[in-house]
N, C-alpha and C positions, 0 to 999 in steps of 0.2 A: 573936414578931416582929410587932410592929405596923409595915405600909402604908398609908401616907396614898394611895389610888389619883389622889384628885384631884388631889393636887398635883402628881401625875406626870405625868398626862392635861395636866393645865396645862402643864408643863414640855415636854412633847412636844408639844403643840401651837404654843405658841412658838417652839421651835426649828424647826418642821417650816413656820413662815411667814416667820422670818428666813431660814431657807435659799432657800425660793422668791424673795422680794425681792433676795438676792444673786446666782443667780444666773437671773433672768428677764431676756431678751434684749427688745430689739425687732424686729418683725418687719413690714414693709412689705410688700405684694401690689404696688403701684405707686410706682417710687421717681423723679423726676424727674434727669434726664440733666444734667448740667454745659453740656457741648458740643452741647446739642440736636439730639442723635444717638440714636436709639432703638429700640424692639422695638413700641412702640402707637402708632397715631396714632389721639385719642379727639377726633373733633367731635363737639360736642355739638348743634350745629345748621346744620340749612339749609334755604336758603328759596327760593324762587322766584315771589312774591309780588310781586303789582301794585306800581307805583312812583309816588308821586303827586308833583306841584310843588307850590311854595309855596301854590298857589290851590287846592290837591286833585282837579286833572285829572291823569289819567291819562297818565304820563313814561317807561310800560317798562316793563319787566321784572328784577326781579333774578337776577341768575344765580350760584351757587356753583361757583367751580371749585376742583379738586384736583391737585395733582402730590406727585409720591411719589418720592423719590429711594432709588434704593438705593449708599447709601456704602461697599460694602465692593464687594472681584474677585470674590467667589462669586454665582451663581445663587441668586436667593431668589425664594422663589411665599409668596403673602399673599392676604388675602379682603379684600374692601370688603363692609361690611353697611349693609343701611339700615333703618331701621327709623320707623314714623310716628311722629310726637310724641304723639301722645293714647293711645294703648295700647301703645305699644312692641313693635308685631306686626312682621315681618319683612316688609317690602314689595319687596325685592328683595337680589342677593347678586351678586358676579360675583368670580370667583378671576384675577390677575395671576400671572404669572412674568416674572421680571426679568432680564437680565444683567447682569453684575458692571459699576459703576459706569453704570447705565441710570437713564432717567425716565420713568416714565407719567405721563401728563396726562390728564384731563377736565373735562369741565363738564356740570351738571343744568342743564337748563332745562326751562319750558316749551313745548308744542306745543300745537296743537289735538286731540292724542290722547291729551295728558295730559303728566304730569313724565315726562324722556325724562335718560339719559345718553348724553354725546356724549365721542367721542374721535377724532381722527384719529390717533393714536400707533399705531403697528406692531407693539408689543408683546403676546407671546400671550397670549389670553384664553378665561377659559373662565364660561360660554356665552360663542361667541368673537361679535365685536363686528362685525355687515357694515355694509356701504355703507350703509343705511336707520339703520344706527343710528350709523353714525360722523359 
């Protein structure tokens, strides 16, 4: 009984790569919301850099703020991370909890003692957020 090995090696090779293309899925890590309702919120920047006028004098400061809604009745707790642009080191973190249909708000700005987060929201925080720093 003569076997052709290769043509069979051929032959199962074949089939064994149509099968994969039939039944390979797609598979998303990040899939974008219809109703802009979701699980991430990904900025990708902020800034709190001088603001100049038309003539390049100095007009301010920019300030980034954030509010975070939670849209469902259940309690949900979430982290804020920050992290710098030039190395992507972690430069700060603060963990939120929320009540069902709540909003926290804040704003980054600058101080004289550097980039500061500001919130006057009442919602619990951890490191929790006092007077000096709301």
């Amino acid at each position: 009984m003569n076997i052709n090995l290769k043509k069979q090696f051929s032959l199962l090779n074949r089939t064994l790569i149509y099968l994969m293309i039939f039944f390979t899925t797609t598979v998303s890590s990040v899939e974008l919301s219809t109703d802009g309702v979701g699980d991430l919120l990904f900025m990708p920047y902020y800034t709190v850099r001088d603001v100049q006028d038309r003539d390049g004098l100095p007009a301010g400061k920019y300030q980034a703020f954030l509010d975070i809604t939670n849209t469902s009745k259940h309690t949900v707790a979430f982290r804020v991370n920050f992290r710098e642009a030039q190395h992507g080191r972690s430069c700060g973190q603060l963990d939120v909890i929320l009540s069902g249909q709540d909003v926290w708000t804040a704003a980054i700005q600058e101080t004289a003692n550097g980039v500061r987060l500001f919130s006057v929201d009442s919602s619990c925080t951890s490191p929790q957020m006092t007077v000096a720093t709301r």
